[in-house]
N, C-alpha and C positions, 0 to 999 in steps of 0.2 A: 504494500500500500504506500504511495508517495507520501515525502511529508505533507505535501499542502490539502488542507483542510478541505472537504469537500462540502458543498451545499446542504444546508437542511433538507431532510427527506423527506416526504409527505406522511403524516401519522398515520398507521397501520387500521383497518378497520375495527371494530370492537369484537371480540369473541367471547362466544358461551361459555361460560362454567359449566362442569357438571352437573353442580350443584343448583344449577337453573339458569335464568336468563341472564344474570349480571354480566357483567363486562371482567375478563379476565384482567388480573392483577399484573403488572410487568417489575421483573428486578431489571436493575443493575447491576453493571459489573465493570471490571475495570479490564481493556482487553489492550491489549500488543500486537501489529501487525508486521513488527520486524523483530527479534533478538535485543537488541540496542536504540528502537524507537519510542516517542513517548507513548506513554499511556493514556488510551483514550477512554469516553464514559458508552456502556453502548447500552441499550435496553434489550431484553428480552421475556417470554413469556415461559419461556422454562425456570425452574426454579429450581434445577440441580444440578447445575453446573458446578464445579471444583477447579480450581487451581491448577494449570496442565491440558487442561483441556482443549483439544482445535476445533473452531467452531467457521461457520461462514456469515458473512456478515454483509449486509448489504451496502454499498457504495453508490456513487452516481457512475463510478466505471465499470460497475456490475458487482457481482457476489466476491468477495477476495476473505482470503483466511486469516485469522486470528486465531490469539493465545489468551485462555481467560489467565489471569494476571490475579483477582481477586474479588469478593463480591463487595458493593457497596450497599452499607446499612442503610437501610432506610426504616424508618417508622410508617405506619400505617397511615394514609392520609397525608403522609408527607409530601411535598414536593420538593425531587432534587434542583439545586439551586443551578449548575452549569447549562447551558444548553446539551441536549444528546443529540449528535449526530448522527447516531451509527444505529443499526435495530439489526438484531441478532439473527440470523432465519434459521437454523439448523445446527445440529454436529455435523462435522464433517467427514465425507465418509473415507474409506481404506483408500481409495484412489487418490482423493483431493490431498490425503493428506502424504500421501508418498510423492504427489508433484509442489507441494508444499516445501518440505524438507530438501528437495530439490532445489527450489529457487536459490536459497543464497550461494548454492555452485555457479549455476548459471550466473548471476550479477558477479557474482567474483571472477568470472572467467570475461565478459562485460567489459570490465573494472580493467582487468590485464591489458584485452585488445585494445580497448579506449588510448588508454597511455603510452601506449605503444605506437599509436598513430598521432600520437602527441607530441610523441620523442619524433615522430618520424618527421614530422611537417614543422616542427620545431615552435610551435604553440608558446606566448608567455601566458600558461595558464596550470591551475595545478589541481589534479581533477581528487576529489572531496567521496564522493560517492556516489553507485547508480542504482537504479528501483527500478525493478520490473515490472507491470501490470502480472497479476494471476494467470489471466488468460493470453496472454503473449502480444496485448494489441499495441503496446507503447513501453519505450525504456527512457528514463530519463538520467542523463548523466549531469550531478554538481559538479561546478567547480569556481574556484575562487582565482580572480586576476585582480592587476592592481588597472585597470584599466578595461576600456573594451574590445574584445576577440571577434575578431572576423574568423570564424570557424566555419565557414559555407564550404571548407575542401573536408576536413571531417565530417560534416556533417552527414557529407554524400558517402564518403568511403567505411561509414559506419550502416548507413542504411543498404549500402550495398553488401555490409557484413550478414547483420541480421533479417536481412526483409522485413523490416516494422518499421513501425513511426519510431523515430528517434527524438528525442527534445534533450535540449544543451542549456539549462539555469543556472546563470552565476548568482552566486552568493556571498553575503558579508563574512566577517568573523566570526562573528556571533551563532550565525547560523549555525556556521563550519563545526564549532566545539559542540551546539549541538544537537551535531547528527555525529560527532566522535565519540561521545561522551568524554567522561573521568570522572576524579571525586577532587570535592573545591577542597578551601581551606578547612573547612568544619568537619572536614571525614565523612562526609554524606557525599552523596552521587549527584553529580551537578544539577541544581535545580533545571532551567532549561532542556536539560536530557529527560527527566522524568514528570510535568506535571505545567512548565511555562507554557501557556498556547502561542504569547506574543511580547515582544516586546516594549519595555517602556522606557522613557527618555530617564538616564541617569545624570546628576548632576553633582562637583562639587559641592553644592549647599547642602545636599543631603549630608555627606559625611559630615560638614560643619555642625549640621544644626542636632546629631548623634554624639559631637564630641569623638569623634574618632580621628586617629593620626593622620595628618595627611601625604602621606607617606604612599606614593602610588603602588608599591609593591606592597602593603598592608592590604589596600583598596581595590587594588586590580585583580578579576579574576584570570583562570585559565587562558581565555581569549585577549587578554592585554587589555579589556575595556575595565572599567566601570564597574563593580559587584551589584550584579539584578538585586538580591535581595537587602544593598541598604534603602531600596522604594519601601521596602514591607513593613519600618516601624517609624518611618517618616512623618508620615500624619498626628500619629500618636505623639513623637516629640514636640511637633509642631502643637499640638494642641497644650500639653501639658505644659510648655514653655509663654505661654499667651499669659499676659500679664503680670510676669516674672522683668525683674531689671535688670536690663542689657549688660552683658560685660562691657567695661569700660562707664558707663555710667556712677555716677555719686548720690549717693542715698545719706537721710539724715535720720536720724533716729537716737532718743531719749539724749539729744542736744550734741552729738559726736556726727562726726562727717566721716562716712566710709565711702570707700571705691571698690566697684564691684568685681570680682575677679573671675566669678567662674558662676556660669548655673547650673545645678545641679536636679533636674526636673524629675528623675526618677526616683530621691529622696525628700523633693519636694522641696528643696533647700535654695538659699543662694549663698557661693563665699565671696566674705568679705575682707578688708584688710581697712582699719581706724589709720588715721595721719600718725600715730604713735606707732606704725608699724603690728596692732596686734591682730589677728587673724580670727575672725569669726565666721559661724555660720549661723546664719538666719534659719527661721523655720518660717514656715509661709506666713503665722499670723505676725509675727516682726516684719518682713519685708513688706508686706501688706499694709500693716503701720508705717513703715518709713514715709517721708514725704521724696521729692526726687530734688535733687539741688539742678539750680539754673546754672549751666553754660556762662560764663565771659563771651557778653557782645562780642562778633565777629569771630568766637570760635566755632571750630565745626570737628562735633565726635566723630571716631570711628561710623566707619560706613554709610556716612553722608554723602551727597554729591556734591562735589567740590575740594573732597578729600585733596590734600597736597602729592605728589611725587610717590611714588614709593611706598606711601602709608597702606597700611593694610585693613579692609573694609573689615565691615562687624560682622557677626552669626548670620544675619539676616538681610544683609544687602547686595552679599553676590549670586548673582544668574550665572557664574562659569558652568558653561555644560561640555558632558565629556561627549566626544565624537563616538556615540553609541550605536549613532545611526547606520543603517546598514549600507554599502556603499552600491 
């Protein structure tokens, strides 16, 4: 099954229970249609499915084989929250599943000639992976360049190989990692490989406003970009940090002048440091009491616009985004 997503399907028509006229009940599951692809959500009306199983599954490019992967809980009445794409029609039977297990021979031998006529024609391109259709109607071969490939002599010398459609998708880095997978910094199996459907713009200000190093080899995943998953507790800092004073800011309270050094939103705190040099930390209802002391006419704090040279903006004023975007 290619990675790209295919079209909602039209819902299935209602079927009898045994039990009488009602409309049969549908699970979920979590199924695989490659070894190393992600996991998608599909519906089905069987309810005994297990883990291992090869099933067929309906697509817009017809029936193609899947692996159940795992069932998703559902409560009665519930509705699952993702869209399903995919609706489960059958097990698969002794045949589908011995050309099944066959497929990644064939893509891997695909895989060989491709590059081969890559090396031949001398391509700047560096081929990522190929997906066959089930039924043998189309192959697609990724690959990543730093620019764009006139490939119209492979194109031909490939479909003269196989007699099918052949299609040629470049793709970004992002992509690339994945459809390679690995496992990030956290010891887990790269988000993107198992559960991302899409991309989202990552930005310096995210790590900022986390308080994380910024330190691009801390920050950067496998792919050299950006960590997808500093989007996932973004909002949440963002919220918890509302109404909190800014680092760099001067706060007053029970008649001393602090400057504010750090926020600390997940203990609900903020540190401070008095003109005496002593160090404190506030709890929300202190800073909340403090009053904010006024700026010196004609200065301008951190992260304003007009900042001097060199100066380095606040938490919250810069927009540097990382080139996440796929090329």
């Amino acid at each position: 099954m290619p990675e790209t997503q295919p079209g909602p399907l039209p819902p299935d028509q209602p079927h009898s229970s045994e039990s009488g006229g009602e409309e049969a009940a549908l699970h979920f599951y979590k199924i695989r249609f490659r070894a190393r692809s992600q996991e998608c959500t599909a519906s089905a009306h069987a309810d005994d499915l297990v883990r291992g199983d090869q099933v067929m599954v309906r697509t817009e490019q017809g029936p193609e084989p899947a692996t159940i992967v795992s069932r998703c809980p559902t409560l009665v009445g519930e509705t699952i929250e993702r869209p399903v794409l995919f609706r489960i029609q059958r097990r698969a039977s002794n045949e589908e599943r011995e050309k099944y297990a066959a497929l990644p021979i064939l893509e891997q031998e695909a895989f060989r000639i491709c590059r081969r006529q890559i090396d031949s024609l001398r391509l700047p391109m560096h081929l990522v992976r190929v997906e066959r259709f089930f039924n043998g109607s189309k192959i697609i071969f990724y690959f990543t360049a730093e620019s764009r490939v006139d490939f119209r002599e492979l194109v031909k010398a490939l479909v003269q190989e196989f007699r099918t459609r052949v299609e040629m998708r470049q793709i970004g880095v992002r992509h690339e990692t994945q459809m390679t997978g690995g496992l990030g910094a956290c010891g887990r199996e790269l988000c993107c490989a198992t559960f991302l459907s899409r991309f989202d713009s990552v930005s310096i200000k995210m790590a900022k406003a986390q308080d994380l190093p910024l330190n691009p080899a801390k920050i950067s995943g496998v792919c050299n970009r950006l960590l997808c998953c500093l989007t996932y507790e973004y909002e949440t800092y963002r919220v918890m940090k509302k109404g909190m004073p800014r680092a760099g800011r001067s706060v007053l309270l029970e008649g001393k002048t602090y400057h504010v050094t750090r926020q600390l939103p997940l203990m609900g705190r903020v540190a401070v440091v008095g003109g005496d040099g002593e160090e404190r930390l506030l709890t929300e209802e202190e800073w909340r009491a403090a009053e904010p002391v006024a700026r010196p006419p004609g200065r301008k704090g951190p992260g304003r616009k007009g900042a001097g040279p060199g100066r380095r903006s606040g938490d919250d004023s810069s927009e540097e985004n990382d080139p996440t975007g796929e090329d």
